[in-house]
Every structure is written in C-alpha cells, then in structure tokens.
C-alpha positions, 0 to 999 in steps of 0.5 A: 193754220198758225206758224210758217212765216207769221212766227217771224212777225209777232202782231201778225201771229197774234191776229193769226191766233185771234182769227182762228179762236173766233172759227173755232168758236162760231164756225166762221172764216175771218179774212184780215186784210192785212195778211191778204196785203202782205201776200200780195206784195210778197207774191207780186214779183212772181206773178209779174216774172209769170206774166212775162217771162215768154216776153224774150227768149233770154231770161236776163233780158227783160224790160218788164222785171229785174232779176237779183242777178240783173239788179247786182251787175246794174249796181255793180256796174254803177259803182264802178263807172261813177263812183271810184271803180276800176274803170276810172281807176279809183277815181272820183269827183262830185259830178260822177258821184251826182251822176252814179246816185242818178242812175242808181235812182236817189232822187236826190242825186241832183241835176 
C-alpha cells in the first residue's frame, strides 16, 4: 500500500513503488529494512508510554518517559531560573548561562 506518510519522503515513496511492482510481478513480499527502522523509531515513545504508563497513578509524574507538556515546563522552567527570566528579573551572566545549558543537556554547557 503506497501513500500515507511515505508521500512526505520522496526515496521512501519510490522504494514503496519498487517493492510493490516486484509483489505483483513474482508474487513475493519485500520487507526494506529501512522502512521497519523508521517505524520502530516512530513508534517507540508509544510503546515506552504502554510499558509504563501503570508506573504512577499520575500521568505527568513518570521517570521512565517525558510527555510534551513535561518537556515544555522543564524547558520552561530552565529558561526562566538561568538565563534571564522572571525569577531572576531579566538578568543574566555567564555562570547562569553555563548552568541553564547544563541543565538543559548541551554537552557543551561547561563545568
């Protein structure tokens, strides 16, 4: 079945196309490789969720995976204690900046 999401990536469409013209032709299934790694990598953060999703009773609270909304108050929060927010009254310097790329995870946020 060509279309869906492949119609976004052109050499994934045109596999697609390959693979379905050699089925019709001697009757047997191709499996590409890289269109099984891309859906394990799409589907992976469900399948994590589904595994541990029973971990807590609150579904924001979870150490084994971070939801978009957690992922933004991190962030947000970040920004706001090391690098000029309203905690800190707008204010800055290069220590709070090293420290909020740290904890933002650059790896090149210094010691």
């Amino acid at each position: 079945m060509i279309g869906g999401g492949m119609a976004c990536c052109g050499a994934a469409y045109e596999m697609m196309r390959w693979a379905e013209a050699v089925k019709a032709e001697t009757g047997t299934e191709l499996r590409i490789k890289l269109v099984e790694q891309l859906a394990e990598e799409i589907y992976q953060p469900v399948r994590t969720f589904l595994e541990h999703k029973d971990y807590t009773t609150v579904i924001d609270i979870n150490p084994h995976y971070i939801t978009p909304k957690m992922l933004q108050m991190r962030l947000q929060k970040i920004m706001d204690e090391y690098v000029a927010g309203t905690s800190t009254y707008y204010n800055t310097n290069e220590k709070m900046l090293r420290r909020g790329r740290r904890e933002a995870g650059d790896a090149q946020g210094g010691p």
